[in-house]
C-alpha positions as CSV (number, residue, x, y, z in Angstrom):
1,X,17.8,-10.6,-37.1
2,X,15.1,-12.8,-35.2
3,X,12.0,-12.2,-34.7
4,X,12.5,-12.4,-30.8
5,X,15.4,-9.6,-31.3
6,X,12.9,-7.8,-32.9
7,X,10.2,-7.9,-30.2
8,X,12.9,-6.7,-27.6
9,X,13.9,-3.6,-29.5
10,X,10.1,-2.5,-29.9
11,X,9.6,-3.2,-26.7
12,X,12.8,-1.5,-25.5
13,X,11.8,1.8,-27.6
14,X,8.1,1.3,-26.0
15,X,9.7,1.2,-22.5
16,X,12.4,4.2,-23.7
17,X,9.4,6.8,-25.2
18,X,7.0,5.7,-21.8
19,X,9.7,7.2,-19.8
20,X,10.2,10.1,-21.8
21,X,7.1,10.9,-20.9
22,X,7.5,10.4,-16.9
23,X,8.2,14.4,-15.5
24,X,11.8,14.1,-13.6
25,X,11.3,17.4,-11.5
26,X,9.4,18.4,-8.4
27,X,5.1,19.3,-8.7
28,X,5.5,22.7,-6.9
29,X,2.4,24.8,-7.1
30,X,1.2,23.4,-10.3
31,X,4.9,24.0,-11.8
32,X,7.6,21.2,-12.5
33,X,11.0,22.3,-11.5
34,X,14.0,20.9,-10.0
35,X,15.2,20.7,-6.9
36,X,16.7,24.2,-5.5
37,X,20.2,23.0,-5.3
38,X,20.0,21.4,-8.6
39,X,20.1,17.4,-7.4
40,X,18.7,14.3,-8.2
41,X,19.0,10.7,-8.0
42,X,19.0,7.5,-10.0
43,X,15.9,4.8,-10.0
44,X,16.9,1.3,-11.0
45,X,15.2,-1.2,-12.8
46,X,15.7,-4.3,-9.9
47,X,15.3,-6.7,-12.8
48,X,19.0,-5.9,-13.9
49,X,20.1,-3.2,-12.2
50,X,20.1,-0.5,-15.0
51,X,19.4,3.3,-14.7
52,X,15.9,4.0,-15.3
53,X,15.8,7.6,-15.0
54,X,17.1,10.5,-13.1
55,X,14.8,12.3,-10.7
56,X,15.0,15.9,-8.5
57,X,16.0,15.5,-5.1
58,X,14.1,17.6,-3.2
59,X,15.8,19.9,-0.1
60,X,14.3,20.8,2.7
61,X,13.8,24.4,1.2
62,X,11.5,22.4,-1.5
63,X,9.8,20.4,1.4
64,X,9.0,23.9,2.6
65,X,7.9,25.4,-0.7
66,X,5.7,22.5,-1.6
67,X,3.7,22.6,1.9
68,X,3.2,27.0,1.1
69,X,1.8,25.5,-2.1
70,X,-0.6,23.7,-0.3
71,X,-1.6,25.8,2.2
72,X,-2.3,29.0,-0.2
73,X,-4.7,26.4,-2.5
74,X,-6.1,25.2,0.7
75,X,-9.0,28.0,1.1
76,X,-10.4,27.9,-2.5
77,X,-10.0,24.0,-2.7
78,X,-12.1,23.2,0.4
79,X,-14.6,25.9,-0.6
80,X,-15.2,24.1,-4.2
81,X,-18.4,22.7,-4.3
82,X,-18.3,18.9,-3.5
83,X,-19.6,17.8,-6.8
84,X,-16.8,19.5,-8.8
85,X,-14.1,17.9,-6.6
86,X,-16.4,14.7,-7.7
87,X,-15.8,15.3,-11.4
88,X,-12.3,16.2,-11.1
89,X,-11.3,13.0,-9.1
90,X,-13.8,11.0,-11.8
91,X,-12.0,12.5,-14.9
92,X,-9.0,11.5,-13.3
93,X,-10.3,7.6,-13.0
94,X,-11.1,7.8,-16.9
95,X,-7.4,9.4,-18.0
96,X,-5.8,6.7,-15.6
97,X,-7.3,3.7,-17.4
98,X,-6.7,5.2,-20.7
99,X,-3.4,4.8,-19.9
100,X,-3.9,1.9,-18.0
101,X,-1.2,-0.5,-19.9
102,X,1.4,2.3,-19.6
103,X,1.3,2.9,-15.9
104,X,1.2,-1.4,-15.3
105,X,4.4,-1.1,-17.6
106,X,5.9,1.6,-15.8
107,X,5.1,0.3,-12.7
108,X,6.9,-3.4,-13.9
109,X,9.8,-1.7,-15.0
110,X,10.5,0.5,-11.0
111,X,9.4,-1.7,-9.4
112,X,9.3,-5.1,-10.6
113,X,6.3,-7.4,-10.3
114,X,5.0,-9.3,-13.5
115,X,2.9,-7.0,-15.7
116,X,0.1,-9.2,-14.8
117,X,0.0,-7.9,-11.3
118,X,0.6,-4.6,-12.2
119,X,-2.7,-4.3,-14.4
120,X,-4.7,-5.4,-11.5
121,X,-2.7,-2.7,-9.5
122,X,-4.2,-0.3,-12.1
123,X,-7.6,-1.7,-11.9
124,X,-7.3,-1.5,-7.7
125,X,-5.5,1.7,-7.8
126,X,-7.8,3.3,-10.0
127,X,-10.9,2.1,-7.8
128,X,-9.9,5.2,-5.5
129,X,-10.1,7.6,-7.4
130,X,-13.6,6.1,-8.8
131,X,-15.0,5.6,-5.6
132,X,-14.0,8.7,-3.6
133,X,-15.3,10.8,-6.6
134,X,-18.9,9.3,-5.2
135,X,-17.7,9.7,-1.5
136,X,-17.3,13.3,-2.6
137,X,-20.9,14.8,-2.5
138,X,-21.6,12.4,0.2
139,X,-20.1,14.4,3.4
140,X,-23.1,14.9,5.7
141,X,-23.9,16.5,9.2
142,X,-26.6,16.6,11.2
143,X,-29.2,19.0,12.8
144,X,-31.6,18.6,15.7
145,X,-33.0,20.1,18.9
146,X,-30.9,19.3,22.0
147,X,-32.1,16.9,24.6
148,X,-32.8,19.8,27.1
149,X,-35.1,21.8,24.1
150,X,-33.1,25.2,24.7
151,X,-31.3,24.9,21.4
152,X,-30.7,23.6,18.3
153,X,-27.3,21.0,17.6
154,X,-25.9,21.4,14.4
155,X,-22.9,18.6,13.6
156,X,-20.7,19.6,10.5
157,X,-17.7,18.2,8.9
158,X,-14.6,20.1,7.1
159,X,-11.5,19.3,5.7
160,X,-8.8,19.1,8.0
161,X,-6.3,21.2,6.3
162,X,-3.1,20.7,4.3
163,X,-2.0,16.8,4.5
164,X,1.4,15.1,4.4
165,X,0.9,12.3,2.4
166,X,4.2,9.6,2.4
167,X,3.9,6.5,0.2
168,X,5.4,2.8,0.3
169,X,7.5,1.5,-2.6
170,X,5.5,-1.7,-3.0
171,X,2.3,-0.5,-4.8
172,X,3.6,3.4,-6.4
173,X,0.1,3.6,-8.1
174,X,-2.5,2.1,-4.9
175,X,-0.6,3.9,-2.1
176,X,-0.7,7.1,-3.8
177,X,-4.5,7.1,-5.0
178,X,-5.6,5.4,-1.7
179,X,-4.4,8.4,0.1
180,X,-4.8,10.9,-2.2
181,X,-8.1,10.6,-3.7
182,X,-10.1,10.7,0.5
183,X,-7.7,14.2,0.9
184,X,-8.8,15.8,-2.4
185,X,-12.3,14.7,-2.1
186,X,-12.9,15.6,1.5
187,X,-11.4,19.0,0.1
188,X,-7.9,18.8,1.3
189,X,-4.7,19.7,0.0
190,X,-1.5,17.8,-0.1
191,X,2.2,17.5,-0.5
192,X,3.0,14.0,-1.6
193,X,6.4,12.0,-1.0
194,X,6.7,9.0,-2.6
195,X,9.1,6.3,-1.7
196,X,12.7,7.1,-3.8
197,X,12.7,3.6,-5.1
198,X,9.5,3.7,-6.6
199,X,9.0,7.2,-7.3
200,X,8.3,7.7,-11.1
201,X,4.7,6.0,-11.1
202,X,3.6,8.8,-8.5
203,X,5.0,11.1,-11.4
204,X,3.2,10.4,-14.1
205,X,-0.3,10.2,-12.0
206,X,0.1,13.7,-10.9
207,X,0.7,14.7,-14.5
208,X,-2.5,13.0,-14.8
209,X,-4.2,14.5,-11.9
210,X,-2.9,18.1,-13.7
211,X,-5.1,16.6,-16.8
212,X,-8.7,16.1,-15.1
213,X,-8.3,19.6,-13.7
214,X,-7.0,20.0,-10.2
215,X,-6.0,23.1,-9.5
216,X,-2.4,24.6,-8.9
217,X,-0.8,23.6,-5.6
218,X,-4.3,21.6,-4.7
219,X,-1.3,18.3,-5.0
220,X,1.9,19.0,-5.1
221,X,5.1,16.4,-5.4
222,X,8.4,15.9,-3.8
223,X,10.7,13.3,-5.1
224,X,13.9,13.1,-2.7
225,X,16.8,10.6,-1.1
226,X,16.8,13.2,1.7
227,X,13.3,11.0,3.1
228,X,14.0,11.9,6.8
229,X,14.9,15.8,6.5
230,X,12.5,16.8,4.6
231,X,10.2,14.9,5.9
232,X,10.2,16.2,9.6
233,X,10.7,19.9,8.4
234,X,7.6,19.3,6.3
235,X,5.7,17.6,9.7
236,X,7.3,20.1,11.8
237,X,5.7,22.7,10.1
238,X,2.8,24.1,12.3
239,X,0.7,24.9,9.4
240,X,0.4,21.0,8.4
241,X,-2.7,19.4,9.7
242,X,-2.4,15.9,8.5
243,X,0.3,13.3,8.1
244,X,-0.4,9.9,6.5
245,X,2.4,6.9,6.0
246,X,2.2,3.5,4.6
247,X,5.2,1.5,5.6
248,X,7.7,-0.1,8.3
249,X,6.0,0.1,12.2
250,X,9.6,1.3,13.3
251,X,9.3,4.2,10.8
252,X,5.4,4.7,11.4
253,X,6.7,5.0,15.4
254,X,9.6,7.8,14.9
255,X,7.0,9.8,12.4
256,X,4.2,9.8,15.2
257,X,6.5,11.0,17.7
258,X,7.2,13.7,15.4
259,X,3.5,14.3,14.6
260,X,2.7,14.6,18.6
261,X,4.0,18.0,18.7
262,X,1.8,19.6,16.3
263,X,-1.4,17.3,17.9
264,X,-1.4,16.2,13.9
265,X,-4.2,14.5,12.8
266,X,-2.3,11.0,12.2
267,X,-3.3,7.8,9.7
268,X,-0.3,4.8,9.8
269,X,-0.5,1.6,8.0
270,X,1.9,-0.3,9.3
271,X,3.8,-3.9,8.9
272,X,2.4,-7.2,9.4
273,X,2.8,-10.7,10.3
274,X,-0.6,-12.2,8.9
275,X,-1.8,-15.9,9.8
276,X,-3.4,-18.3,7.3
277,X,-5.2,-20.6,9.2
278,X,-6.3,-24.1,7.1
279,X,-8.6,-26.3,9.3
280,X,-9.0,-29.8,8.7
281,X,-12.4,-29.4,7.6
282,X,-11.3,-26.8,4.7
283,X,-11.8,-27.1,0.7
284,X,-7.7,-27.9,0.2
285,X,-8.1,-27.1,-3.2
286,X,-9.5,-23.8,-2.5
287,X,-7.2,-22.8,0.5
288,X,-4.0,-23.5,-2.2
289,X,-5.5,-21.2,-4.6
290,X,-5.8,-18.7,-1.7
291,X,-2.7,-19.4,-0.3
292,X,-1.1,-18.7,-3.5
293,X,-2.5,-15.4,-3.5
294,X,-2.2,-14.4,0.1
295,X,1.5,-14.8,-0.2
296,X,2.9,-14.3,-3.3
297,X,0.9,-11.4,-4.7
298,X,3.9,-9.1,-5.2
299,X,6.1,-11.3,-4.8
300,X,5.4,-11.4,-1.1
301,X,6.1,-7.7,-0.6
302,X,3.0,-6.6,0.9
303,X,1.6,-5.8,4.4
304,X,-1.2,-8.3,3.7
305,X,0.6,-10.9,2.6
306,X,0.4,-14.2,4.4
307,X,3.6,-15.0,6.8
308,X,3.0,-17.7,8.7
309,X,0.7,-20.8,7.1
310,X,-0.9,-22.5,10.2
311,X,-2.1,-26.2,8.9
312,X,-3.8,-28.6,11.0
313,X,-1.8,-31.7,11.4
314,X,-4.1,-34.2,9.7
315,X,-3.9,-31.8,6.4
316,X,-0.4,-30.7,6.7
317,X,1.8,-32.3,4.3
318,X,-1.4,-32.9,2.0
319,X,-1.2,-28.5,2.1
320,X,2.8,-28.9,1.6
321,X,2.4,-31.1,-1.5
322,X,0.3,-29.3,-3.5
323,X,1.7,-25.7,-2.4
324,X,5.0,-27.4,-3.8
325,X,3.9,-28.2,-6.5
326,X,2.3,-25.0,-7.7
327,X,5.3,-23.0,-6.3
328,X,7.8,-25.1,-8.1
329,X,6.2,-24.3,-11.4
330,X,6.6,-20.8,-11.1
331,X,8.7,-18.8,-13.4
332,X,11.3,-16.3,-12.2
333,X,12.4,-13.4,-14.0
334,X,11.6,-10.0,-15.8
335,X,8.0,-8.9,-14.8
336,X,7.5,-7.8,-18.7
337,X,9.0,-11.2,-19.5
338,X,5.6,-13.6,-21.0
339,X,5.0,-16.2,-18.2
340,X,6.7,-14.7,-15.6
341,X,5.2,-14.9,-12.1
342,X,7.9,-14.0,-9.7
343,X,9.5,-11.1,-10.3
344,X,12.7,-9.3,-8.7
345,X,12.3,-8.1,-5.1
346,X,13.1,-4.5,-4.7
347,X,16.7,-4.9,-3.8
348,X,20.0,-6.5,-2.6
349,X,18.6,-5.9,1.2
350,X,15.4,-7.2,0.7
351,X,16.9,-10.6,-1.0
352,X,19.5,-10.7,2.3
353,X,16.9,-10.1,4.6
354,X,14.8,-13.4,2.9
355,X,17.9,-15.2,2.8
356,X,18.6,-14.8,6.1
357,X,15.2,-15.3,7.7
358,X,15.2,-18.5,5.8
359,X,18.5,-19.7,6.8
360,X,17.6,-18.9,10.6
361,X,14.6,-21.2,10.0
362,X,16.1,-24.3,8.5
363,X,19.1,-24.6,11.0
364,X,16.6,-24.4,13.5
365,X,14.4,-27.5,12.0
366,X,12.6,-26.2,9.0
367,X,12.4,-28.7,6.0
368,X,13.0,-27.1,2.8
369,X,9.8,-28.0,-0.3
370,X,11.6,-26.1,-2.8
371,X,13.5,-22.9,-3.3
372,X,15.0,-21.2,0.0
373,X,18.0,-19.9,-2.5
374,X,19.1,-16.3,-4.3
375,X,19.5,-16.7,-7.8
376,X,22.2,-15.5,-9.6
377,X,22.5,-11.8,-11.2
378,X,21.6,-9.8,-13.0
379,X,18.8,-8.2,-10.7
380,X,17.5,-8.8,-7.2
381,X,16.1,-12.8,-7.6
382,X,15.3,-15.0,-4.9
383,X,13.6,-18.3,-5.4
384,X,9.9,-19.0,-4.4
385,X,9.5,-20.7,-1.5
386,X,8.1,-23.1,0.4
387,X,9.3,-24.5,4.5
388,X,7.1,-27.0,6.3
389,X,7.5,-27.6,9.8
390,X,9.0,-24.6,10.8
391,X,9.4,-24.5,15.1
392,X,7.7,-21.4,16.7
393,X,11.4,-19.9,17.8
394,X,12.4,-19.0,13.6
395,X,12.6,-15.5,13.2
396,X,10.2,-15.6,10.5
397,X,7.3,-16.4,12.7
398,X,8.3,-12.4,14.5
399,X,9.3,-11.2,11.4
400,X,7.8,-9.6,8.4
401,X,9.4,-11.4,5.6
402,X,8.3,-9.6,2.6
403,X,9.3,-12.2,0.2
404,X,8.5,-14.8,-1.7
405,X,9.1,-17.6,1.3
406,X,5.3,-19.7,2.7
407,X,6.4,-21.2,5.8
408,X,4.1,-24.4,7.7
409,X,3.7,-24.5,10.6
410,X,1.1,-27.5,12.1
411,X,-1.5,-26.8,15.0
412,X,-3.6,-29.6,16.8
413,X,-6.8,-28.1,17.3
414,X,-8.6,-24.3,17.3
415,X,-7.3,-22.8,21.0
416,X,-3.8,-23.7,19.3
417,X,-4.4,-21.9,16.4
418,X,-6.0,-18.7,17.8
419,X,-3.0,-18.8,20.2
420,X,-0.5,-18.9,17.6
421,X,-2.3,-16.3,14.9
422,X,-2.5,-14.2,17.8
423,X,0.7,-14.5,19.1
424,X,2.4,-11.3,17.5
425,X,2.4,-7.6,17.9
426,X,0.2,-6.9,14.4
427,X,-2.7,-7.5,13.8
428,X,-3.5,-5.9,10.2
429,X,-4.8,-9.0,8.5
430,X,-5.9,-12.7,8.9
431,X,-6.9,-15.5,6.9
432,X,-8.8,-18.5,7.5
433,X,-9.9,-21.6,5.6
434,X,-12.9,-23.6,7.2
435,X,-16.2,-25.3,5.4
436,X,-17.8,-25.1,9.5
437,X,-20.0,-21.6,9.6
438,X,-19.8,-21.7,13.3
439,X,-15.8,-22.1,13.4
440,X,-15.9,-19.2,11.0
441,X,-18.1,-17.1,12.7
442,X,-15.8,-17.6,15.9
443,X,-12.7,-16.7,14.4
444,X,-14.2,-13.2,13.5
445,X,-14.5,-13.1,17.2
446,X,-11.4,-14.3,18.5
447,X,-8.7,-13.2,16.1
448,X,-6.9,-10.1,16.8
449,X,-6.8,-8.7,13.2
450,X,-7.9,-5.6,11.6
451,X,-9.2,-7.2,8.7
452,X,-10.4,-11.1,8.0
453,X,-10.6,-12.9,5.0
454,X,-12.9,-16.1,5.3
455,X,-12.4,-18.3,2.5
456,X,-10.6,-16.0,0.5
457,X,-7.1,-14.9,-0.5
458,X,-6.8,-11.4,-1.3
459,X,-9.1,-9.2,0.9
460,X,-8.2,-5.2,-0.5
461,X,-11.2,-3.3,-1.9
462,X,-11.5,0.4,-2.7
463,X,-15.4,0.5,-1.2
464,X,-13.6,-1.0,2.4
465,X,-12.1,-0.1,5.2
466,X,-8.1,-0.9,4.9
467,X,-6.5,-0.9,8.5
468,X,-4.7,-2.9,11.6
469,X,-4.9,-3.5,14.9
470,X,-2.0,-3.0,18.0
471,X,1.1,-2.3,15.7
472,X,-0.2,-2.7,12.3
473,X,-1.2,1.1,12.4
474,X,-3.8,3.9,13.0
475,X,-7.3,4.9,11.0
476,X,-8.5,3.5,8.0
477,X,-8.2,4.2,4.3
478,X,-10.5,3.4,1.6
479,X,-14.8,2.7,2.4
480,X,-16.9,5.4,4.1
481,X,-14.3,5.8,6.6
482,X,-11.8,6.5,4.7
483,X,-12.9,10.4,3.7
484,X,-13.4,10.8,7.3
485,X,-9.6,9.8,8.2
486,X,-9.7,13.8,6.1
487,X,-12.5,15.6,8.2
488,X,-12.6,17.5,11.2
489,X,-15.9,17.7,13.3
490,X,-17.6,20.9,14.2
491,X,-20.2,21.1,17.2
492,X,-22.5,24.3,16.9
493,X,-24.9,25.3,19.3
494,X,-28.0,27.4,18.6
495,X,-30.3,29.5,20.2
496,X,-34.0,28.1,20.5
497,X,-35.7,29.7,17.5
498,X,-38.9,29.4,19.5
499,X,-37.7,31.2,22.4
């Protein structure tokens, strides 16, 4: 037997006694059971294809249960004192990076994306729960005489109520703790439905959230293919007071529609078409580097990532040449795989949807650098790549490609650029590459984006605010704001103690 035989049955029985470990039922109450009518369904590894593990499949009669959880642990949890919320979301931050290596492998193995990537996931993911377990003890009012002097104003915050948490399958462990960590802090309860793709890593962190202490039915977990039943008898519901959603703006739409009838309390992060502006005054070397991060951090399936790569014409191919050559050096294949940088998207209709989007763009006059292929099975592959000269009318420069395609397109001077960044219904992120302070300063002003990253790739952080503009979504998660996305205000009036 080799020695490489070797290393892929221990790391087959590693992978076989992690998943063991993953609960395959439904977080009711504090209790893991299955779903009432007994059903469940199959995650697959998108690497090859294989059955992963069987899960519950929660009915609407589950949806139902889980939100009763919620709403009886709803009184004691938002009167627990602030600091022991603190500690609870803080023991919760230690467990997680204790465990660290085995959520990035679990995460890898649903969902995908090189091991690498899903360490830092752990390291972002677990910044949450970190940083809201300081955000905690920090919810404040205020207290003063009104301006007429015939009372006193007192201004205090409370948790809104029982939430409705849904979560994307693109980051299992980020999405879950960047929503739940605010709700729990801010005293909140919730019912959490994780994307039925993705859903074991959502799993194991509320086994882990059981660990630090948080109480019975304070979160509770509902694993289910039936997304859209139980998901509007659960919103439907009038004692819900909270709905949050990370995913497609079609989806985001049809779930504030059904949030308008009970005047929910609403956060949506929504899809994106981000520009990555390179003026011809930029550091090329460091604009590559970002560019590399901006778009094929997860292998291009993120909300963030960069879709269309505005270059000025005098730096154009220069940008195309050395983009090509770091994309063609990439290695495709298994995210536990040493080496690997491009992973599997997350299925056969994300690899048609890149394959056609990139089609659409060369017969209409795109050049191809490299890639712009699938690659042959096992598992959902499509090659990195890279497009210069793409025209404005290509699909891709409407559409969210959310894969692992960077696509040129050249501008003459700033108005064009500003035009053609702007030129979209998003606006959840932008990035620009310029050495000029002045040009930099102006794009804060002109571009229509929630968020901005000058000189810089990658732009998430726990401690800031995470939102869009126009269709990219609603609220913010993560900084200050984020606990508030979780808190009602309350206006008291006084009598005039003096009177």
């Amino acid at each position: 037997m080799s020695d490489q035989t070797t290393a892929d049955r221990e790391a087959a029985g590693g992978e076989a006694r992690l998943l063991a470990g993953v609960p395959d039922g439904l977080l009711i109450g504090g209790q893991w059971r299955a779903a009432s009518d007994g059903g469940t369904f199959t995650v697959h590894d998108p690497s090859d294809g294989s059955v992963v593990k069987e899960v519950a499949s929660a009915t609407v009669e589950d949806g139902t249960a889980a939100l009763d959880a919620a709403v009886e642990a709803f009184p004691a949890w938002s009167r627990t004192p602030a600091r022991e919320r603190a500690e609870i979301l803080r023991r919760a931050f230690d467990l997680l990076m204790a465990r660290a290596d085995d959520v990035a492998l679990l995460m890898t193995i649903e969902m995908g994306k090189p091991v690498a990537e899903s360490r830092a996931e752990v390291t972002y993911g677990g910044e949450f729960l970190r940083w809201f377990s300081e955000q905690a003890p920090r919810v404040q009012g205020r207290y003063g005489p009104n301006p007429e002097g015939t009372g006193r104003m007192i201004v205090s915050q409370h948790p809104v109520g029982p939430c409705f948490l849904i979560t994307p399958w693109n980051f299992p462990l980020a999405m879950a703790t960047r929503k739940i960590a605010p709700a729990l802090a801010a005293g909140c309860t919730v019912v959490v439905k994780p994307a039925s793709l993705t859903p074991l890593t959502t799993l194991f962190v509320a086994q882990l959230l059981q660990e630090a202490g948080v109480p019975d039915g304070v979160v509770n977990v509902i694993t289910t293919k039936a997304t859209g039943p139980v998901s509007e008898a659960v919103i439907r519901d009038p004692r819900l007071r909270k709905l949050s959603f990370t995913g497609s703006t079609p989806v985001g739409q049809s779930l504030l529609e059904l949030a308008a009838g009970g005047v929910l309390r609403t956060s949506m992060e929504l899809g994106g078409n981000a520009p990555f502006l390179v003026f011809d005054d930029a550091d090329l070397d460091a604009a590559v580097d970002g560019a590399i991060a901006a778009k094929f951090r997860n292998i291009g399936q993120a909300c963030t990532a960069a879709n269309r790569f505005l270059v000025h014409r005098s730096v154009a191919d220069e940008f195309a040449r050395r983009v090509t050559d770091r994309v063609s050096s990439f290695r495709t294949g298994r995210g536990t795989q040493d080496g690997v940088t491009i992973g599997p998207l997350i299925d056969d209709d994300a690899v048609a949807k890149a394959d056609e989007l990139v089609t659409d763009a060369v017969e209409r006059g795109a050049t191809v650098r490299t890639g712009a292929s699938r690659l042959e099975g096992p598992g959902t592959f499509y090659a990195a790549t890279v497009l210069s000269d793409v025209p404005a009318d290509a699909r891709l420069m409407r559409e969210e490609i959310f894969g692992p395609v960077l696509a040129i397109v050249p501008f003459d001077d700033e108005d064009e650029a500003v035009r053609l960044a702007n030129d979209t219904e998003y606006g959840l992120v932008s990035y620009v590459f310029t050495r000029d302070l002045a040009r930099g300063q102006r794009m804060i002003e002109r571009l229509e984006t929630g968020m901005l990253g000058l000189n810089v790739g990658v732009v998430s952080n726990a401690a800031a605010p995470f939102g869009g503009w126009k269709y990219s979504g609603l609220g913010r998660e993560g900084g200050a704001e984020g606990i508030t996305e979780y808190l009602e205000t309350k206006y008291t009036l006084t009598a005039d103690p003096f009177a």
